[in-house]
N, C-alpha and C positions, 0 to 999 in steps of 0.2 A: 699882635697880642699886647697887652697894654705890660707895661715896665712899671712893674714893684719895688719897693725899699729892699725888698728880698732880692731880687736879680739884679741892682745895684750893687748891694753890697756883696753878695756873689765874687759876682766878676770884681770888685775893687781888690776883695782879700786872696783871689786868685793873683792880679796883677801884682801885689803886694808878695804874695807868699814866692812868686817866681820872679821877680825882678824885671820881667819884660813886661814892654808895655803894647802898644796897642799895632803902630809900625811895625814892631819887629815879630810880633806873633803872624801878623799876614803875611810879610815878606814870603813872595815864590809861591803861595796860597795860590793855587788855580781851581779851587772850591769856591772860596771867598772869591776871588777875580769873577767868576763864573754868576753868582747868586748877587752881584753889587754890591756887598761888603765892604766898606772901607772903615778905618780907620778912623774918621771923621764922625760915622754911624755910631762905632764902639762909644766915642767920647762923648754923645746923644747921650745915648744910654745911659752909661752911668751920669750924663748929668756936669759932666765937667766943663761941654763946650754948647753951652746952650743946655737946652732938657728937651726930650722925647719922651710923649707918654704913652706913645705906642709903637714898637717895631716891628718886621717883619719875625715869623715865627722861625725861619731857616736859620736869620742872622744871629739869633739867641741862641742858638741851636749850636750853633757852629762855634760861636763866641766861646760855649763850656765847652765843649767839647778839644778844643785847640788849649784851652790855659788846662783843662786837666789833662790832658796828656803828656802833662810837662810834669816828669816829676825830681 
């Protein structure tokens, strides 16, 4: 799925509002372990380590779904 300024910012103001970052949200993750999720992906995404304009649709998926659960 191609990564928007919208699912960037997303996830940064998730990372932001909860204080964890991208490490410590997968940590024990056997979802994430499971679908190739890393850490490395996340920072893709938003664009901080390199840029991706397109991710997989699970790892998006997963990415909101773990920062909003955190409340």
């Amino acid at each position: 799925m191609p990564i928007t300024k919208e699912i960037q910012d997303l996830i940064k103001s998730e990372i932001e509002r909860t204080g964890i970052g991208p490490q410590r949200i997968l940590k024990g993750n056997k979802e994430a372990r499971e679908i190739g999720l890393t850490s490395g992906t996340i920072y893709r995404i938003i664009g901080k380590n390199g840029s991706d304009l397109t991710a997989r649709k699970t790892h998006v998926e997963l990415v909101l779904k773990l920062w909003s659960s955190v409340r």
